[in-house]
Backbone as a printed PyTorch tensor [residue, N CA C, xyz], in Angstrom:
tensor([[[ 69.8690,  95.3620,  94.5880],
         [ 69.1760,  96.3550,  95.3850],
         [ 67.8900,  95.7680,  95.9460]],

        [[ 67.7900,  96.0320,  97.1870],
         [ 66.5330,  95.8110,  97.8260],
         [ 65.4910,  96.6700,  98.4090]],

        [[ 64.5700,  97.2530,  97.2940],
         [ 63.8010,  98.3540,  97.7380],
         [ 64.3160,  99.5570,  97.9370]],

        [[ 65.1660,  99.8640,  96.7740],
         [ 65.9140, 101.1130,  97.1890],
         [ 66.7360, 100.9020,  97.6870]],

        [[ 67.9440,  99.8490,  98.4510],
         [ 68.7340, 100.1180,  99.1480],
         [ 69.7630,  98.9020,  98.6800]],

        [[ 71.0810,  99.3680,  99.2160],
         [ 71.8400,  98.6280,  98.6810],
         [ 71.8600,  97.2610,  99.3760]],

        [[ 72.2400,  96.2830,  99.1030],
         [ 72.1170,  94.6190,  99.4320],
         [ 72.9400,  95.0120, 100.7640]],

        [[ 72.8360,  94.5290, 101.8600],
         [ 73.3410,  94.6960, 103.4030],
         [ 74.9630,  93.8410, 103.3820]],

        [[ 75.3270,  93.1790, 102.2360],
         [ 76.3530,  92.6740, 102.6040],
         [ 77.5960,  93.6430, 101.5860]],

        [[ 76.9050,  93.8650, 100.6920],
         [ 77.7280,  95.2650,  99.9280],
         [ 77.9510,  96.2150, 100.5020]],

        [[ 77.0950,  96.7440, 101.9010],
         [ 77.4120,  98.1340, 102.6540],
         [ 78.3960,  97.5230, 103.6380]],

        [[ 78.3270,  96.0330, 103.9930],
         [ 79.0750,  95.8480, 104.7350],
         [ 80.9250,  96.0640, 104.1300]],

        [[ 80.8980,  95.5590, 103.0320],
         [ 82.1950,  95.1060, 102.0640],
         [ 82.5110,  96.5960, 102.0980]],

        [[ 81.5850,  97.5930, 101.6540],
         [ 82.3150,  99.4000, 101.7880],
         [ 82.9380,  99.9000, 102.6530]],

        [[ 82.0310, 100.0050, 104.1100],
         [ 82.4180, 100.0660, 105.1660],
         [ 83.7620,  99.3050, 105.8150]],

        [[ 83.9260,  98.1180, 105.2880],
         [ 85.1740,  97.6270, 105.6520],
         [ 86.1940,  97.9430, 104.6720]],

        [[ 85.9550,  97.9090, 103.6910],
         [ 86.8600,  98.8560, 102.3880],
         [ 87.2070, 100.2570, 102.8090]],

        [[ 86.5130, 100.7990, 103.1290],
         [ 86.7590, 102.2630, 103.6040],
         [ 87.8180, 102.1690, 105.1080]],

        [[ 87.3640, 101.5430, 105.8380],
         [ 87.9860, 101.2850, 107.0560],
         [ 89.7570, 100.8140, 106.6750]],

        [[ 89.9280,  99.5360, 106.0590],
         [ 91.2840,  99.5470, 105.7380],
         [ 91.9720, 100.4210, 105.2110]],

        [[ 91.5690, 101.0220, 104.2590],
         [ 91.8960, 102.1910, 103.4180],
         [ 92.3410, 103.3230, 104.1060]],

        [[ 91.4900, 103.8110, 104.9280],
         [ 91.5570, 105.1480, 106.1770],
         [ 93.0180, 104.4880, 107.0190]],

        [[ 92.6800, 102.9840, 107.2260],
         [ 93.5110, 102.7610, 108.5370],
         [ 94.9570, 103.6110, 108.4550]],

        [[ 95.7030, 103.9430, 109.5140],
         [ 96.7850, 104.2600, 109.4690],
         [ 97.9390, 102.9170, 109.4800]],

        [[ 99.0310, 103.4490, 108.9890],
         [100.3190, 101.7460, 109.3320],
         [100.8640, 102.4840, 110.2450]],

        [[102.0550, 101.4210, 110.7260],
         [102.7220, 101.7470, 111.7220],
         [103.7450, 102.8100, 111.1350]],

        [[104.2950, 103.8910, 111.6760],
         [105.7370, 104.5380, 111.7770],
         [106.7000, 103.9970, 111.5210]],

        [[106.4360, 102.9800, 111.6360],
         [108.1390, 102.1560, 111.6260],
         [107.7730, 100.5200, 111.2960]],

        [[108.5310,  99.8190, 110.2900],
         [108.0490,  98.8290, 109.9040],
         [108.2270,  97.4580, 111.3900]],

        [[107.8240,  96.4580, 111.8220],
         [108.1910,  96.1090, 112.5440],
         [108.9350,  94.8410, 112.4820]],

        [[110.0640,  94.8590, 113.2440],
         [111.5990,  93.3570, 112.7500],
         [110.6370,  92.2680, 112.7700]],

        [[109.6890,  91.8400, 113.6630],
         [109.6760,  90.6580, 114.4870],
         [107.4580,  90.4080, 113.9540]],

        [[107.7500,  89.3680, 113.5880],
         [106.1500,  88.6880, 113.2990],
         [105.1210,  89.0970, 114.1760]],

        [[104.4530,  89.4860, 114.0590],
         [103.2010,  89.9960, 114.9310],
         [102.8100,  88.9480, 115.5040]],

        [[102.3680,  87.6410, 115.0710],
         [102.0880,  86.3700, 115.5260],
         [102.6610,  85.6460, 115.8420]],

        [[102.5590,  84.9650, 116.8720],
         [103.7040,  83.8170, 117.5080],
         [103.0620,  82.4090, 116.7420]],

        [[104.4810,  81.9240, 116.5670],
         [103.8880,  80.2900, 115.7950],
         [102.8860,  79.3110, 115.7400]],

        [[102.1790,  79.6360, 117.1280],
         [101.4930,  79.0810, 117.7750],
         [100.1490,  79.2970, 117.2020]],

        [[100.1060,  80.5550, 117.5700],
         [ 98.7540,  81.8840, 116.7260],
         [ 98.9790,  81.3910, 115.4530]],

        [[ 99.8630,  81.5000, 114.3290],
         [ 99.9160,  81.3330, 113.2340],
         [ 99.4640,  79.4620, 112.7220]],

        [[ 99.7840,  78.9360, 114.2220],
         [ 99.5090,  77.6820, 113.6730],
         [ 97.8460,  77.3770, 114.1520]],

        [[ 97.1570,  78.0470, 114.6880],
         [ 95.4860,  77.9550, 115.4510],
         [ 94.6450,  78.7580, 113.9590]],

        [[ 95.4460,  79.7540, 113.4220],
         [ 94.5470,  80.6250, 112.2860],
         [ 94.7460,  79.3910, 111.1880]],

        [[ 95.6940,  79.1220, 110.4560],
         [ 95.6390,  78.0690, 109.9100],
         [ 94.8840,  77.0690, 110.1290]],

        [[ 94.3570,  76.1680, 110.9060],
         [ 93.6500,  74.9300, 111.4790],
         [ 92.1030,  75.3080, 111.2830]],

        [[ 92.0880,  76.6250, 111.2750],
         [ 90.2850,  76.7810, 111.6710],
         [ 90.1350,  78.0120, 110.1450]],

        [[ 89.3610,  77.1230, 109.5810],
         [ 88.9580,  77.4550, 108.2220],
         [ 87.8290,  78.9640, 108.3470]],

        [[ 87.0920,  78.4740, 109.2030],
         [ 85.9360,  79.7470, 109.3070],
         [ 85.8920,  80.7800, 110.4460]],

        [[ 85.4520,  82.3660, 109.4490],
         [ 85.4550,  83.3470, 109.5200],
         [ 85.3310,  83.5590, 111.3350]],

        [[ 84.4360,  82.9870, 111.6650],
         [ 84.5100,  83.4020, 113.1570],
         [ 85.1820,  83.3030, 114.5100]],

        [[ 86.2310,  81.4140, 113.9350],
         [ 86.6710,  80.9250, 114.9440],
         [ 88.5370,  81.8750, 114.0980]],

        [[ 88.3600,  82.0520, 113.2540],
         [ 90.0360,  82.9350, 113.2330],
         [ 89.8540,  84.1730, 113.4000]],

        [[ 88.5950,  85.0810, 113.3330],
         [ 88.4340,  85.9940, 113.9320],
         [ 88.7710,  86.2850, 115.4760]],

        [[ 87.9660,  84.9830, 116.1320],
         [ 88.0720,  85.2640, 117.3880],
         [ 89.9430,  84.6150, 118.2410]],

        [[ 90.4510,  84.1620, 117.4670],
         [ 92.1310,  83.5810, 117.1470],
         [ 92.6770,  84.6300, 117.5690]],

        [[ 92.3280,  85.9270, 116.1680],
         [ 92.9490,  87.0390, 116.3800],
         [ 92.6160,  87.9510, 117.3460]],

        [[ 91.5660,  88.1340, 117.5260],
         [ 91.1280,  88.9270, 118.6050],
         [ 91.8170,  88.0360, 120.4640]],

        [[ 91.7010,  87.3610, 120.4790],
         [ 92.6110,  86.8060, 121.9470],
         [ 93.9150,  86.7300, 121.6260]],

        [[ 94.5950,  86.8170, 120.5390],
         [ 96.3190,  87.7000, 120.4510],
         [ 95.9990,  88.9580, 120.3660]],

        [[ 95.5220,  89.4910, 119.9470],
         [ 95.0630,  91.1290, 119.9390],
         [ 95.0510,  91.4330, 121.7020]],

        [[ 94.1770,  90.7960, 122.2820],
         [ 93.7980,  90.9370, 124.1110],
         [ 95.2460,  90.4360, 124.5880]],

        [[ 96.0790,  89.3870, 124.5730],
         [ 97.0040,  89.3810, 124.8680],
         [ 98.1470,  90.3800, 124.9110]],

        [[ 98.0650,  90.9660, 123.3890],
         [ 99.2860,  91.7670, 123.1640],
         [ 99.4170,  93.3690, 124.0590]],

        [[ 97.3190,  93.9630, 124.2440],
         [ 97.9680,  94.8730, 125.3310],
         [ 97.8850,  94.6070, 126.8800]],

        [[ 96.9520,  93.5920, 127.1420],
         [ 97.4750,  93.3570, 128.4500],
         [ 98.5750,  92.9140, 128.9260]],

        [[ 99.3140,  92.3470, 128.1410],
         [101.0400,  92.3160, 128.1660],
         [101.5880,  93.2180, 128.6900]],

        [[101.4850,  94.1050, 127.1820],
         [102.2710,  95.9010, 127.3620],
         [101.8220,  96.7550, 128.5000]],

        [[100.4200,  96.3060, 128.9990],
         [100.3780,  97.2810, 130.2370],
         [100.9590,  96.4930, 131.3180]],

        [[101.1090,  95.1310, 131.2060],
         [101.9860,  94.4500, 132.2970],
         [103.6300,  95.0020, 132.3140]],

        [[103.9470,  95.0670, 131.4430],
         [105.3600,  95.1360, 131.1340],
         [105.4520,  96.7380, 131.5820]],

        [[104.5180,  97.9670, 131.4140],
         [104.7550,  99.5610, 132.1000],
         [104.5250,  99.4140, 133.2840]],

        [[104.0110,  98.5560, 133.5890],
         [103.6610,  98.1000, 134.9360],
         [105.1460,  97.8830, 135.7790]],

        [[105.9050,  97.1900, 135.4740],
         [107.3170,  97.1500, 136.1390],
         [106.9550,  95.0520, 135.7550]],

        [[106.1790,  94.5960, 135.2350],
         [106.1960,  93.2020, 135.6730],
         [106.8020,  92.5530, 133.9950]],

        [[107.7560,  91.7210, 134.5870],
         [108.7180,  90.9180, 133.0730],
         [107.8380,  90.0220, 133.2710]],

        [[108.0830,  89.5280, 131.7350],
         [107.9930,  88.4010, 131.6610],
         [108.5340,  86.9120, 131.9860]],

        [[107.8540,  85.7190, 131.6560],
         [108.6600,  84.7920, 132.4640],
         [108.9620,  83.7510, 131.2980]],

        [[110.3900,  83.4130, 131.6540],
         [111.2570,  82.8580, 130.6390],
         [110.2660,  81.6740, 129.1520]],

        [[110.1230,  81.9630, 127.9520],
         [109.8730,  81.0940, 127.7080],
         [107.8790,  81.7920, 127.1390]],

        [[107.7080,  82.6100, 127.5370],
         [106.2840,  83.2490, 127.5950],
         [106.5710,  83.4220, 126.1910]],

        [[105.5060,  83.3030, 125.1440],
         [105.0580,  83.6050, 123.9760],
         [105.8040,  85.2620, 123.5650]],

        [[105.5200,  85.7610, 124.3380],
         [105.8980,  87.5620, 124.1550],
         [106.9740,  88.4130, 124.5970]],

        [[107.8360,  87.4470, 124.9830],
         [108.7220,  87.8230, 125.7950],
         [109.9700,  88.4000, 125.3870]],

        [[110.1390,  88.6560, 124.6920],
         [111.2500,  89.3900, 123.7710],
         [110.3460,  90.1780, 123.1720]],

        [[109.0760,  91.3650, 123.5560],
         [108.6200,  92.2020, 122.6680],
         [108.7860,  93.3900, 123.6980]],

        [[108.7350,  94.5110, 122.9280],
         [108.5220,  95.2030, 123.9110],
         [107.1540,  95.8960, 123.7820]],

        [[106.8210,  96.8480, 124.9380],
         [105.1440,  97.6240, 124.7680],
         [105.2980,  97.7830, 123.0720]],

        [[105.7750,  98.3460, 123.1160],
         [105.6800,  98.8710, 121.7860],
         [105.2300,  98.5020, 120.6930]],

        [[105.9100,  97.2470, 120.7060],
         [106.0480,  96.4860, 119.3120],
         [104.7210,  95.4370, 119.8160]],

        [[104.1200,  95.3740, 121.2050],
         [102.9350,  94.8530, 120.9880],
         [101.7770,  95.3240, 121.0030]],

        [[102.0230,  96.7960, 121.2270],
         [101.1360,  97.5910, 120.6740],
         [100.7010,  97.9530, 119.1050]],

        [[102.1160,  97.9750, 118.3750],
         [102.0450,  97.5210, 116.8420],
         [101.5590,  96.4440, 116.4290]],

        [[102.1180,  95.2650, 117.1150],
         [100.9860,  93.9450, 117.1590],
         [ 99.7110,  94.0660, 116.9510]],

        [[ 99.2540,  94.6520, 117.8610],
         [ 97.7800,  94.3060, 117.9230],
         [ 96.9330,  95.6100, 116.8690]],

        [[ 97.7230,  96.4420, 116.3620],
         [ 97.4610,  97.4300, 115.2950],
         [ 97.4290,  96.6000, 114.1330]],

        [[ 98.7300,  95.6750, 114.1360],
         [ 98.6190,  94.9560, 112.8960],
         [ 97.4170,  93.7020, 112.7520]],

        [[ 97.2930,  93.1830, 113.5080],
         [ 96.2640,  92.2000, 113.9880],
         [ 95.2340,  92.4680, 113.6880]],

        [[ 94.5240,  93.7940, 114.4170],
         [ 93.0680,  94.4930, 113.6660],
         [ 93.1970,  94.2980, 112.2050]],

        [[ 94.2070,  95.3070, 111.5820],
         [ 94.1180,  95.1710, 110.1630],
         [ 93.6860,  93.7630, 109.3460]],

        [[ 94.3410,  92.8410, 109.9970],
         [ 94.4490,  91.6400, 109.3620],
         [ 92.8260,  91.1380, 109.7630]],

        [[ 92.4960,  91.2730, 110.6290],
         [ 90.6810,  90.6430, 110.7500],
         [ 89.8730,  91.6980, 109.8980]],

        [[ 90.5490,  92.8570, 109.8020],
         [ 89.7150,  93.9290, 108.6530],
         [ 89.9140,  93.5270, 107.1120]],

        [[ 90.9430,  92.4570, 106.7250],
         [ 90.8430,  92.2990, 105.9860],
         [ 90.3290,  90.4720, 105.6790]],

        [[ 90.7680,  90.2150, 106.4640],
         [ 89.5240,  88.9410, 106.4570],
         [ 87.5910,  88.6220, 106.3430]],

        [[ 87.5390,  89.9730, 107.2810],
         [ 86.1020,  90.2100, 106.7210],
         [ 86.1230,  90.5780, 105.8040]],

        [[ 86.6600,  91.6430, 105.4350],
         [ 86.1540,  92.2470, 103.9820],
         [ 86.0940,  91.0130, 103.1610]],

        [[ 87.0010,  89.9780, 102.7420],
         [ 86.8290,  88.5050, 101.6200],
         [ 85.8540,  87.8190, 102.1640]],

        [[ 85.5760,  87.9780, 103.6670],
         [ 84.2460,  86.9940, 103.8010],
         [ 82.8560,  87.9360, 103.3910]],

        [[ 82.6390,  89.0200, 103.9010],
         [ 81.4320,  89.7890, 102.9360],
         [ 82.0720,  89.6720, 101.6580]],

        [[ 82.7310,  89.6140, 100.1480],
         [ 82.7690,  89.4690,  99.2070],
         [ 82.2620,  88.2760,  98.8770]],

        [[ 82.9020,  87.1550,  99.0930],
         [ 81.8720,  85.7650,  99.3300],
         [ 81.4760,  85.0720, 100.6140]],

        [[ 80.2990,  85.9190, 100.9170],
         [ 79.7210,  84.8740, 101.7930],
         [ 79.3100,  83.8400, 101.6830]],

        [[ 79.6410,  82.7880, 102.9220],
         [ 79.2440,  81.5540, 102.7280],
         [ 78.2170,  81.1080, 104.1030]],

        [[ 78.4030,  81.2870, 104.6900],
         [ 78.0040,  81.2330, 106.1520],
         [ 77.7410,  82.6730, 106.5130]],

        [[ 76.8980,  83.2910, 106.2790],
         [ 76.6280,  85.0960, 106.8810],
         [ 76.2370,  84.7130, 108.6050]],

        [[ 75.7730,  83.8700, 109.0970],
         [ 75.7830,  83.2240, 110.4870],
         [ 76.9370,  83.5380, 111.2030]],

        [[ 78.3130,  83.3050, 110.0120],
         [ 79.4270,  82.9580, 111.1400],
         [ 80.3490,  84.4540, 111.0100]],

        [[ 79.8790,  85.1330, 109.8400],
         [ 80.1070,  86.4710, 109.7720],
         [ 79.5710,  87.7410, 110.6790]],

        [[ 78.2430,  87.5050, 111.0090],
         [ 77.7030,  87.8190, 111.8720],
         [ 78.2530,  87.6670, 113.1990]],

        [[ 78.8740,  86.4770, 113.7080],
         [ 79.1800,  86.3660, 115.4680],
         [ 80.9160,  86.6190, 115.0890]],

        [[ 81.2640,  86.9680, 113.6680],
         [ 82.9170,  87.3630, 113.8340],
         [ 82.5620,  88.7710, 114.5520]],

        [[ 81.4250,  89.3710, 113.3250],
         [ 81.2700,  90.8260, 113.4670],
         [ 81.0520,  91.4760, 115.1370]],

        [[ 80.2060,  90.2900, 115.9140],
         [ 79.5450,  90.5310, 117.4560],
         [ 80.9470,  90.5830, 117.6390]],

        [[ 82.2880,  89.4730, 117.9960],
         [ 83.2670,  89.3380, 118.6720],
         [ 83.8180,  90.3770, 118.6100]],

        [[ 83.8460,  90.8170, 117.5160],
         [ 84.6860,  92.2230, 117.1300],
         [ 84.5590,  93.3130, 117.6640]],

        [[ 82.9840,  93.5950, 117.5440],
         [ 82.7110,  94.5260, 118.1390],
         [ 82.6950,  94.8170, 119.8420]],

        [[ 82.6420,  93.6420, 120.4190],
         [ 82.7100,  93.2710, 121.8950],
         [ 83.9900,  93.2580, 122.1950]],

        [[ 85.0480,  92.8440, 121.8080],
         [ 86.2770,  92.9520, 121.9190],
         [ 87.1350,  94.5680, 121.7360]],

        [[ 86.3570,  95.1240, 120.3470],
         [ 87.0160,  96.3380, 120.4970],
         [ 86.1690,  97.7260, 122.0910]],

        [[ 85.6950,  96.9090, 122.0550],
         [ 84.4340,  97.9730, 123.0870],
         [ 85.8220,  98.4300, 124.4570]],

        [[ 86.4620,  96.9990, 124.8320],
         [ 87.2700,  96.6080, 126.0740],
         [ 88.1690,  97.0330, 125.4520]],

        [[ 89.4230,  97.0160, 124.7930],
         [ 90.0560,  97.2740, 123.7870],
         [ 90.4240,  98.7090, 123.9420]],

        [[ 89.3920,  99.3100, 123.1880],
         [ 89.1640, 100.7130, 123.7230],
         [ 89.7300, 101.0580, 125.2850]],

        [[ 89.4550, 100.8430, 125.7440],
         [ 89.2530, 101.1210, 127.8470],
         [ 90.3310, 101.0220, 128.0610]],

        [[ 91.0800,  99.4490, 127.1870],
         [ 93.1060,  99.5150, 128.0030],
         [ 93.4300, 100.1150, 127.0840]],

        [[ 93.2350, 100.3590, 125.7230],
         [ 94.3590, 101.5710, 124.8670],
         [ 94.4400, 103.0970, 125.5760]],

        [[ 92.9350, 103.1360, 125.9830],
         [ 93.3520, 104.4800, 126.7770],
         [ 94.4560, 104.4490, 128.2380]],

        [[ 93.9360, 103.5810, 128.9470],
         [ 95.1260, 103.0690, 129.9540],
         [ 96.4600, 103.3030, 129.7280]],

        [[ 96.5590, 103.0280, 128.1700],
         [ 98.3300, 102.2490, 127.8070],
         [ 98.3970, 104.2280, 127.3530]],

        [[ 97.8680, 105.2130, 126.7980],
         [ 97.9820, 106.2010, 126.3880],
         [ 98.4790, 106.9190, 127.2510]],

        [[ 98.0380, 106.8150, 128.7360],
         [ 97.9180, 107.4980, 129.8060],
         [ 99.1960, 107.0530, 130.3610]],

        [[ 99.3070, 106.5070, 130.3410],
         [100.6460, 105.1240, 130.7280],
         [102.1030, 105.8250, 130.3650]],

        [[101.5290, 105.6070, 128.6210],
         [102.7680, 106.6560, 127.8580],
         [103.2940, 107.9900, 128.0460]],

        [[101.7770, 108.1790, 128.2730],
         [101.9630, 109.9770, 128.4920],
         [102.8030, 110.3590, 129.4020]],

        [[102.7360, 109.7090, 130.5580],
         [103.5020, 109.4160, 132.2030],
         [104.8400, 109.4240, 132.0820]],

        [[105.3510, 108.2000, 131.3930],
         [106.3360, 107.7780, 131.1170],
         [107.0310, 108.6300, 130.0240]],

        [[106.4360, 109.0880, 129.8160],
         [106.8340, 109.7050, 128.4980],
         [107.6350, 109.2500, 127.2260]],

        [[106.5600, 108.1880, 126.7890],
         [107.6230, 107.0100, 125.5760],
         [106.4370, 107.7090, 124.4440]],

        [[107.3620, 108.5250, 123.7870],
         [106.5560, 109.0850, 122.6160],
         [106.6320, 107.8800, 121.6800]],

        [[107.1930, 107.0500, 121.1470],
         [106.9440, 105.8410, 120.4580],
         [105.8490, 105.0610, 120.7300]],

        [[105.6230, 104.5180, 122.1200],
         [104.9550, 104.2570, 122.2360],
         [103.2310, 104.8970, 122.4530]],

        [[103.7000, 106.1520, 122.4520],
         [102.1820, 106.8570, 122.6760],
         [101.6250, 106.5920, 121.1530]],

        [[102.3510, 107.0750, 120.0650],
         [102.3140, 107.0510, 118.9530],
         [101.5010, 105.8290, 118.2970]],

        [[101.9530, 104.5600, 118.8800],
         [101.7150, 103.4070, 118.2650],
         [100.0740, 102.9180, 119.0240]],

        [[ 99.8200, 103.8990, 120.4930],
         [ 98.6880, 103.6830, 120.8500],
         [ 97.5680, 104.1910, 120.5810]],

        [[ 97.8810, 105.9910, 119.7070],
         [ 97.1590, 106.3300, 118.9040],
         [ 96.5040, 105.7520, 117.5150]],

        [[ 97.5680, 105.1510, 116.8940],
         [ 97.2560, 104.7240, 115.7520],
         [ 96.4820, 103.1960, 116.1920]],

        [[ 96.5970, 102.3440, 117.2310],
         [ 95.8930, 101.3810, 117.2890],
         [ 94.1840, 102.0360, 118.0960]],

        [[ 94.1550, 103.4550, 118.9070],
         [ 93.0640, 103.8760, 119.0740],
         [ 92.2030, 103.7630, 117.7490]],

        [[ 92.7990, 104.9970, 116.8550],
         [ 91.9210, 105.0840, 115.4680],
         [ 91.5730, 103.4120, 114.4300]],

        [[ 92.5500, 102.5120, 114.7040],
         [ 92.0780, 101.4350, 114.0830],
         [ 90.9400, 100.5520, 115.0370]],

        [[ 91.3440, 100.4200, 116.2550],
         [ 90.0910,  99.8780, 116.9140],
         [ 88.7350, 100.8950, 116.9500]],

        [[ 88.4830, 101.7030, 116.5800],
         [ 87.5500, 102.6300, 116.7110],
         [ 86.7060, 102.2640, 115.2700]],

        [[ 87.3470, 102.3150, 114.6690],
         [ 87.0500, 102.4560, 112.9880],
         [ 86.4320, 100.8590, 112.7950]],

        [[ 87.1370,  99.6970, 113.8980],
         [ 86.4720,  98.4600, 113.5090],
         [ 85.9400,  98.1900, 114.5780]],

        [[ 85.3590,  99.1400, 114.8320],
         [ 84.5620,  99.1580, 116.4540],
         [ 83.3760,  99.3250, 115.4780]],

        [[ 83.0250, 100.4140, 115.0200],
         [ 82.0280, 101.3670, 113.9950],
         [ 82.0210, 100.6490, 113.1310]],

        [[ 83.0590,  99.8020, 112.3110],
         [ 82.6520,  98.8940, 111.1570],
         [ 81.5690,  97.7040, 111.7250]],

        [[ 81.7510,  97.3380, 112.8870],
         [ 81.7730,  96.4920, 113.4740],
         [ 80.2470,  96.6580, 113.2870]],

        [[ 79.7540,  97.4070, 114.1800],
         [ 78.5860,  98.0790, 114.4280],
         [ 77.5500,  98.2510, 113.1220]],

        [[ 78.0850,  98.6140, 112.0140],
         [ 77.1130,  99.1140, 111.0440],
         [ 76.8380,  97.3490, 110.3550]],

        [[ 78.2920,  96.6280, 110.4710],
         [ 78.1160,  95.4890, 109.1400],
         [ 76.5700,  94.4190, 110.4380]],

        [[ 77.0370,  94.3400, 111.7460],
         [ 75.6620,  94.0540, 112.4310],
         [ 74.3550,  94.7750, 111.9180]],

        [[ 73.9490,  95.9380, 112.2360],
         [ 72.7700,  96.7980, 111.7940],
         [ 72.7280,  96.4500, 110.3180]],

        [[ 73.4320,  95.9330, 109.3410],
         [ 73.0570,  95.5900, 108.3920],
         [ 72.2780,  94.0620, 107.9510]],

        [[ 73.1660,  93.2310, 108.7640],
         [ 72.9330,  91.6960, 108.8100],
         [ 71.4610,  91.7310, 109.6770]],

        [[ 71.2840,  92.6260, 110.3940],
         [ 70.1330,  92.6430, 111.3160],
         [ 68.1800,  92.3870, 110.5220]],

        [[ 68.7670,  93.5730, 109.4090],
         [ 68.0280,  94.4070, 108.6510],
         [ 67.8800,  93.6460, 107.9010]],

        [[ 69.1000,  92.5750, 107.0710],
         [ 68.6500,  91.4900, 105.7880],
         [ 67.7110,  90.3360, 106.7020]],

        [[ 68.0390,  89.9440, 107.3610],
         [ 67.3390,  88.6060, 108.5030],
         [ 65.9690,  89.1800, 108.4750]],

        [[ 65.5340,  90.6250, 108.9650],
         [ 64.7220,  91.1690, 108.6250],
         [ 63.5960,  90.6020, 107.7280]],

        [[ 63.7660,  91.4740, 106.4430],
         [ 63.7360,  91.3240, 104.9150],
         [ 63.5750,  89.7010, 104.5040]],

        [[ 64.3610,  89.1320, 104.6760],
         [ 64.1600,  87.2690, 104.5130],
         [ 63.2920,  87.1470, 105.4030]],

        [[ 62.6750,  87.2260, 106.5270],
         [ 61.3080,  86.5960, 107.0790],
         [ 60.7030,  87.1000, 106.7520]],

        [[ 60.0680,  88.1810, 105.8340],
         [ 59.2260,  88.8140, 105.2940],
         [ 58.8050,  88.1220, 103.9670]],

        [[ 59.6410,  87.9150, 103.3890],
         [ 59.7700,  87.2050, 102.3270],
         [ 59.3440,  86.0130, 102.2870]],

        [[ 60.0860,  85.2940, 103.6190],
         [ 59.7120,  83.6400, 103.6310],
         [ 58.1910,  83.5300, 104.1010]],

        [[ 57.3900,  84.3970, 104.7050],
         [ 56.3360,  84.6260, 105.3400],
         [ 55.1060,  84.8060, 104.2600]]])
């Protein structure tokens, strides 16, 4: 405790504890890997918190500007990373994807090692879900049109998870803000 308050990287670890916990899963389990080999082989290679954060977050951006390509009337082209998915299932993608950086932070606030690189996961995150936000509503509106209740479904549940690590996003910053704080006070 610091002056009454809890240590800034413990509110962070709650807040992201709470967040997975709340998150919703998908409706339906999904056949096909969320990550293409490729993705799976870039998260592997890069050991720290910020550069596989930001891994996931540009398959995350991929997976709905895809799906709004694909309601769009536009296929894919032979051989494309995504091309055997449909909206749907990359809208589940990128539902599953959040989860998985929600749970990567949470082990990096449990042991921090670098709070530096936790910090610019946390910025990416939060900058990423900001946009994020803007095409899920797109792809909602999209659905609604079309009327693919599956897919509306799967854009709700990735609304409430990007929202939730939009707001996680947000508080575990205002926390890291506040310790940086506190340490020049100290070092001073």
């Amino acid at each position: 405790m610091i002056a009454g308050r809890a240590h800034p990287t413990a509110v962070v670890a709650a807040v992201l504890v709470f967040l997975i916990a709340a998150a919703p899963t998908p409706s339906r389990p999904l056949a096909k890997e969320f990550l293409t080999p490729d993705e799976i082989a870039k998260i592997q290679d890069a050991p720290e918190v910020d550069k596989r954060v930001k891994i996931y977050l540009d398959a995350a951006a991929l997976r709905l500007k895809s799906a709004e390509e694909r309601l769009n009337g536009k296929e894919s082209s032979p051989g494309e990373p995504l091309e055997f998915f449909t909206p749907e299932e990359m809208v589940e993608g990128y539902h599953r994807i959040l989860r998985s950086i929600m749970y990567l932070l949470d082990e990096a606030v449990e042991r921090p090692k670098e709070p530096e690189r936790i910090g610019k996961a946390l910025r990416n995150l939060k900058d990423r879900t900001e946009r994020d936000l803007k095409s899920l509503q797109i792809l909602k509106k999209m659905a609604e049109e079309k009327q693919k209740e599956e897919l509306w479904n799967a854009v709700n549940q990735s609304l409430e998870i990007a929202d939730g690590a939009h707001e996680g996003a947000e508080t575990g910053l205002t926390q890291f803000k506040e310790n940086e704080k506190s340490k020049k006070k100290k070092d001073r």
